[in-house]
N, C-alpha and C positions, 0 to 999 in steps of 0.2 A: 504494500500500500504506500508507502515510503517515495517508490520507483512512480507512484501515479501525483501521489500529490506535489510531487518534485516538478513534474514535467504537465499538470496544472497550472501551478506557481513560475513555471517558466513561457507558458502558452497564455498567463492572465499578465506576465511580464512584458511578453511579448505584443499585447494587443494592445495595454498600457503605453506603450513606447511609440506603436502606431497610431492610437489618440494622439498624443502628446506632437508625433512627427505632423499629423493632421491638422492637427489644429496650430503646429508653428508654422505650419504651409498656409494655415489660412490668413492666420496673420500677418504672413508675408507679403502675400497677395494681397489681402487687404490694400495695407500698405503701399505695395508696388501700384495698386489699380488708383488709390487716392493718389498718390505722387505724379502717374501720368494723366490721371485728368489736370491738375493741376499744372503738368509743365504743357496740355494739351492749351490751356486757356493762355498761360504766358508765352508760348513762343507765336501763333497766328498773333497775339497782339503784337510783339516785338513786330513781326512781318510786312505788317500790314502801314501802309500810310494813313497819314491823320485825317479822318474823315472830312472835316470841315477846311483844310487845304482843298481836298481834292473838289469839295461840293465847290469853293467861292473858284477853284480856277476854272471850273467846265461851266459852272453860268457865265466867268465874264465873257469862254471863247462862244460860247451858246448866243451872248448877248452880241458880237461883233460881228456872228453871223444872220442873225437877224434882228434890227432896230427896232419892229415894229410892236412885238410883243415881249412879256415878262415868262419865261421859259420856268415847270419844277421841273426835276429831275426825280425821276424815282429812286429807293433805295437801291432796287437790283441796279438800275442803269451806275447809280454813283462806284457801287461794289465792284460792276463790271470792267469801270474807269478806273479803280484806284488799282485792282490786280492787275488791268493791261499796263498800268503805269510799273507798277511793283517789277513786271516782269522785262519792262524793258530796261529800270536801272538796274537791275542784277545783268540782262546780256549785253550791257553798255560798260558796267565796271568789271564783267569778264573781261572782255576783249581789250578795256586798258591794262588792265591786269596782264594780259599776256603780253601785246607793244611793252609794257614796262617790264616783265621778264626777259624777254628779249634783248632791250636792251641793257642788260644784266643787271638792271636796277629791283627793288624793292619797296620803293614809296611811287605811288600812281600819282603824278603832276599834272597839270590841267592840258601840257600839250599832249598827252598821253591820252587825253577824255578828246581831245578834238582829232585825234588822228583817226581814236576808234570810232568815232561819228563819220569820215568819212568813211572804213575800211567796211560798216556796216551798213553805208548807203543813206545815211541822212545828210547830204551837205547842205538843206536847208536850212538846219541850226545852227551850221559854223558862222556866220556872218553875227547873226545877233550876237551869240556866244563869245566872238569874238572882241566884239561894241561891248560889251557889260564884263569881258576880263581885263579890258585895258581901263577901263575907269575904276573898275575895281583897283587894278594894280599901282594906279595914280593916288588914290584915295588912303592906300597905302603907303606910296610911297612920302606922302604927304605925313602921315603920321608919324612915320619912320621915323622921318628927319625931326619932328618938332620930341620927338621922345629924347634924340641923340643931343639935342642941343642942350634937352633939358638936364640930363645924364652931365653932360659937358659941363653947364653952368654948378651942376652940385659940385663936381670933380674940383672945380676951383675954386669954391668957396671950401671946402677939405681943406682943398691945399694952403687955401691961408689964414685957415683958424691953427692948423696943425705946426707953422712957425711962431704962432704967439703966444700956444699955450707952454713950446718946451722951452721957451728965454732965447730963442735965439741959438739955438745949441747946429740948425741945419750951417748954420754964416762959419760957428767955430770947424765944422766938420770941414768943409770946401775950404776954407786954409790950412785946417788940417792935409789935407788932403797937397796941397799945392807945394808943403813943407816936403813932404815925401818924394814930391818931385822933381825940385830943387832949383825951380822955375822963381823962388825970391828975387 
């Protein structure tokens, strides 16, 4: 009897352990099933462009194709607009992506964006693109300089609090210095 309650206690061990493996499976899953809904709702938002860009930019082209009326938009139509849009900045920063591999580079630069515009057959938007990087780059350059001057002017006001507060000690060094040389 010994031989049966042993291999009872090993058969009630045994169905115990597959509870236990069952129910850590469930929970796992659980788990895993809550984690990808939840990275299911963060990555389509990540993806997706900002709804109200995309609504105010397709009335105004809606409005400049026709004067005469006030144009809605449906949601499907907006959704339909914001994925077409979605999917051509992804095949537009591929293909800079590669021009800038190519040319054995790793950061995508703007002439990198306008080469791929033409190698994928839009030269329609090189020209605007063009008009709006060069004033851009002006509007910069603009800044640049008024940042460098500013940068400049502290540099020298340093420079000349930094003789008053040590006595004078830069004047003893530069004679210092002249003593050495033998230039008296």
């Amino acid at each position: 009897m010994s031989s049966t309650s042993s291999r009872t206690r090993k058969a009630e061990t045994m169905a115990g352990n597959k509870t236990l493996e069952t129910h850590k499976d469930e929970r796992v899953s659980a788990t895993t099933d809550s984690r990808k809904k939840e990275m299911d709702k963060v990555i389509p938002e990540a993806g997706e462009l900002p709804r109200a860009i995309v609504r105010r930019v397709v009335k105004n082209k809606l409005s400049q194709c026709s004067h005469d009326c006030d144009m809605s938009v449906h949601k499907e139509s907006l959704l339909a607009f914001s994925e077409s849009a979605r999917i051509f900045i992804h095949y537009l920063s591929a293909t800079a992506n590669d021009i800038c591999r190519e040319s054995k580079r790793q950061t995508i630069n703007a002439d990198d964006v306008l080469k791929a515009l033409e190698e994928i057959e839009f030269p329609e938007f090189l020209k605007p693109l063009k008009a709006s990087l060069d004033e851009f780059r002006q509007k910069n350059a603009g800044k640049k300089a008024k940042v460098a001057k500013e940068k400049e002017v502290k540099k020298r006001k340093m420079e000349e609090k930094a003789p008053q507060k040590s006595g004078g000690g830069e004047r003893d060094e530069e004679e210092g210095d002249q003593d050495e040389t033998g230039d008296d």
